[in-house]
N, C-alpha and C positions, 0 to 999 in steps of 0.2 A: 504494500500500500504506500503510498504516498502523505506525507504529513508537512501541510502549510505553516510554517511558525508565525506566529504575532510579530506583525513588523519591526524590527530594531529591538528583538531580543539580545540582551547580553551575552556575551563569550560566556562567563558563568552558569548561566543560566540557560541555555544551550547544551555543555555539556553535563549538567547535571540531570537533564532531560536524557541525553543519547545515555547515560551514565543510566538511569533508570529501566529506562526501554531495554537495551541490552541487559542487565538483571532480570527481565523480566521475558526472556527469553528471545528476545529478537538479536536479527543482523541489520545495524542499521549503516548505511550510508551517507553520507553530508555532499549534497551537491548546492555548492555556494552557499551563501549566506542565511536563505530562508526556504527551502526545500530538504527533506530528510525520504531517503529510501528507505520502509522496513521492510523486510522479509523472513516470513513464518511457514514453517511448515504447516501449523494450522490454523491456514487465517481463518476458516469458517467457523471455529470457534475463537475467534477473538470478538473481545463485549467490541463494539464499536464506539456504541456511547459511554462505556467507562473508560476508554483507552483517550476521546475528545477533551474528557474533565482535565487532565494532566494538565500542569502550568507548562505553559510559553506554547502550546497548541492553536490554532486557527482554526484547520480545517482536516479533515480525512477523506482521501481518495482512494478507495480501493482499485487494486491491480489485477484486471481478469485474464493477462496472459499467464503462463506457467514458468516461462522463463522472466521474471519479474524485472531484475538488473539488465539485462541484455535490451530489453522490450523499449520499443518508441513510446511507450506509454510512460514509465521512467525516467525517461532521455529522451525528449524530441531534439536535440540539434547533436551531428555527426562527433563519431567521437575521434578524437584528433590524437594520434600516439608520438611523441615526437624523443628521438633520439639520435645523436650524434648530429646537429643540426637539421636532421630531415625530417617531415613531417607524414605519418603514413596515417591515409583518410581526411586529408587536405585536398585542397585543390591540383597538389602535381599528383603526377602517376608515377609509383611505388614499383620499383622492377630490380627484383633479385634473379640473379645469372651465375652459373658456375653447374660442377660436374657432377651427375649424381653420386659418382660416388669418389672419394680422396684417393688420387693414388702416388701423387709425389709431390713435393715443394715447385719443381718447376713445372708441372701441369698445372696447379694454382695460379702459380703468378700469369702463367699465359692467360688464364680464364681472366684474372685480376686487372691487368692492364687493356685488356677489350673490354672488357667490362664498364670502366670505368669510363675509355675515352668515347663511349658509347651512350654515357649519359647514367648505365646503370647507380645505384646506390647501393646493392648491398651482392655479397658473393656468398652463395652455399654451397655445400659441398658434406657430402654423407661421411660420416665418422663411423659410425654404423651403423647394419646395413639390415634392416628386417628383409629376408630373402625367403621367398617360398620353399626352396630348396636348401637341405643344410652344405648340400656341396658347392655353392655359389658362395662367392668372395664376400667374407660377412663385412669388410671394412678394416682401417686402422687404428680405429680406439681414439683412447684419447692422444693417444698423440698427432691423431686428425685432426681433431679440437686445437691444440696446439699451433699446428702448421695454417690451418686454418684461420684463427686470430692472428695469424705474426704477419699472412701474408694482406689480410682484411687492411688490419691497421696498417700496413706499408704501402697501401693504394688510398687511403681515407673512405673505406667502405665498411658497411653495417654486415657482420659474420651470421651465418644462419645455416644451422645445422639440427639433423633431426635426433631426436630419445628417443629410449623405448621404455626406461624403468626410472625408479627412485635412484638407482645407483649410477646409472648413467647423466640422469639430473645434476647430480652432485659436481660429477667429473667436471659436466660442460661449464655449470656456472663461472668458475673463473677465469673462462677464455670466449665464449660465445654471446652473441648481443640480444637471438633472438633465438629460441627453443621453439623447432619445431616437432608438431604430432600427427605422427605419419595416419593415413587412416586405419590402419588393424589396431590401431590404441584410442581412438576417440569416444570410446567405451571403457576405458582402462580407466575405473572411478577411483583407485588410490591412488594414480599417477597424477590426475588429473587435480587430487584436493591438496598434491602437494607442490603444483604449480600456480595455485591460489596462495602459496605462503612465500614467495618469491616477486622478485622486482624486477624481473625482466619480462619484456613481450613472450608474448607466444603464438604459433603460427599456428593455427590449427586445420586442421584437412578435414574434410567430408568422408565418411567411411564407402565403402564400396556400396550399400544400399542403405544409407544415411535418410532422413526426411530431415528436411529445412530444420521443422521442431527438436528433433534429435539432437542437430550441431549444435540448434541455439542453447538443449540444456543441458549437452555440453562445457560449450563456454561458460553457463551457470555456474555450474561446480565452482571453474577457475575464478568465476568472477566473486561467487559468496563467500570464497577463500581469502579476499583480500585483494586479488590483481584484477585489476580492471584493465590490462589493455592485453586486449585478445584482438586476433587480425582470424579471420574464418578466412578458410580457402576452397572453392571450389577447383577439384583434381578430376573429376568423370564419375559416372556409377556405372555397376553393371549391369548390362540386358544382353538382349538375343543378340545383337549386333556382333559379327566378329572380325569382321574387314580392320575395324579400330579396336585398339585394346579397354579402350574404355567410350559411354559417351559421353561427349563435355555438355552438361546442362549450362546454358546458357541463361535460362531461365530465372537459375539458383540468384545472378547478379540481382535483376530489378525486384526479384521477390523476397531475398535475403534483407536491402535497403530498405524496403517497405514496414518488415518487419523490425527492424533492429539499427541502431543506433553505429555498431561497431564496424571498422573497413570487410571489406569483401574484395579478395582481389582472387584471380583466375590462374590455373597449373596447366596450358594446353601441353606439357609433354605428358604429362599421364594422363591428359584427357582424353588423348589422341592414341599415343604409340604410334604415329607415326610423323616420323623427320618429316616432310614435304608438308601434312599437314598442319605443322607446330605455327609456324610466321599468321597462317590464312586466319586461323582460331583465336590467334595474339589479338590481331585485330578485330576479329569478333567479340573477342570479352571488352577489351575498352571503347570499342561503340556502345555497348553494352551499358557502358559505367562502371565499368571496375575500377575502384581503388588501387590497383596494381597488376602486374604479369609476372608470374614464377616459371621460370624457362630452363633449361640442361643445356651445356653447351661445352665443347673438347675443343682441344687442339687441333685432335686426328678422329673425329666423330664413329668412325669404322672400328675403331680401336679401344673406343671404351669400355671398362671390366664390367659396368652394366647397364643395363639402358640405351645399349649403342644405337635400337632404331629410333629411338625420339628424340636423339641428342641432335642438336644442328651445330654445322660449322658456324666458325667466330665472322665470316663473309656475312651467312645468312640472318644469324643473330643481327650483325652491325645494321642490314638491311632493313630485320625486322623494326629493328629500333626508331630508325626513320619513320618508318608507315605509321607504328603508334603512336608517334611522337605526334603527326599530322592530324591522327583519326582522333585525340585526346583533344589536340586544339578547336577541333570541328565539335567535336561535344560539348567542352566548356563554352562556346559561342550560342549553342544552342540552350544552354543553362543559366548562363548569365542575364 
């Protein structure tokens, strides 16, 4: 629910309110100076008219989405996550580049330096590797984490790399900027409550057969946990189709916005599985309105240890870069 405070209530008196509420079994949240989030498991038994009598109170709005924090009903104006000077759910378009998976310091820096002079902002690259198969190259650990910050910060780009557990969590935090969750864990509810007690962003992916609602109460977890800046990513779900490895819901972008306050940016290499299709889809998601594009991209695309058909060269990538760059400008015009 939502709770209006009595205009130009005191700092004191404010937190001795939140101070109460929270005793009394809520999560609350303080958005500016006269707006308060609460969230209950049982709001249908909360008194409404005992909870109005409380001092420094105005008004009570109840919240009929389920993902309460996430919800436009909470947050009507976009939520804006900024770090290392950039802003992701701003007005630019948010575009991390690099290889799915880490396989050496100077395959990084090549991704790093195209990346960059390309306009990207942040460089990922898999430290490890959730693989369907145990015989597939599960990754380098944290010493991908590692190589991956040293090479991040030596180009001035935002580092982004995926977990799979609480212990891997740990590893990343003192090298990584943004924690991403791959989709086979966007259900993993203990990973998830302990990326709500952390300070960094989090990327989160759509699962393979995800609903909108799912991801958002998802992100709930992380967000009732404490961290409010979740970035959702549309990756593909699966159906009958087998031409693509996955398909890219497009859809996910304006209905996700609609819903929810938080960035939405778009994965076409796993939406797709395929290189030729990766650029076409780039630019469908940011007509779209995506918040950002999450792209694979190699030195030697043919050669890469996984994902080699969705990875595009650093040529096409550079190309891609342009087009969006255009189709973004074309949308902000039409927004403005």
């Amino acid at each position: 629910m939502l709770i209006e405070l009595i205009p130009n209530l005191s700092y004191q008196a404010a937190t001795e309110l939140i101070e109460r509420l929270e005793w009394m079994g809520f999560h609350v949240v303080r958005q500016g100076n006269d707006t308060l989030t609460l969230v209950s498991g049982v709001d249908k038994l909360v008194n409404m008219e005992g909870l109005a009598t409380l001092p420094g109170i105005a008004k009570i709005q109840p919240l009929k989405s389920r993902f309460k924090l996430a919800s436009r009903e909470s947050k009507s104006a976009d939520t804006q996550i900024n770090i290392k000077n950039v802003t992701i759910g701003g007005g630019e378009l948010f575009v991390i580049a690099g290889p799915c998976s880490i396989e050496s310091e100077a395959q990084l820096l090549a991704c790093a330096t195209v990346a960059k002079n390309a306009g990207a902002q942040a460089l990922r690259g898999g430290a490890y590797k959730p693989r369907t198969s145990p015989y597939e190259y599960q990754g380098m650990g944290v010493e991908g984490f590692k190589l991956l910050s040293k090479v991040a910060n030596l180009h001035g780009l935002i580092s982004v790399s995926e977990i799979m557990d609480t212990n891997q969590m740990e590893e990343a935090l003192p090298y990584i900027d943004i924690l991403q969750i791959g989709a086979r864990n966007i259900q993993n509810y203990s990973l998830l409550k302990a990326l709500g007690k952390i300070d960094k962003p989090i990327l989160l992916k759509r699962g393979f057969a995800t609903t909108y609602q799912e991801l958002l109460m998802a992100a709930e977890y992380i967000m009732v946990g404490g961290n409010p800046n979740v970035i959702l990513c549309e990756r593909g779900i699966r159906t009958f189709e087998t031409y693509t490895r996955n398909t890219l819901d497009l859809n996910a972008v304006p209905s996700l916005q609609e819903m929810t306050h938080l960035p939405v940016i778009v994965d076409p290499s796993h939406g797709t599985g395929v290189r030729s299709l990766v650029p076409i889809m780039a630019r469908a998601a940011v007509a779209a309105g995506a918040n950002g594009i999450l792209v694979e991209t190699h030195p030697h695309p043919d050669l890469s240890i996984s994902d080699a058909t969705q990875t595009i060269s650093f040529a096409s990538f550079t190309k891609m870069m342009h087009e969006i760059k255009a189709v973004h400008c074309l949308v902000k015009s039409f927004t403005n």
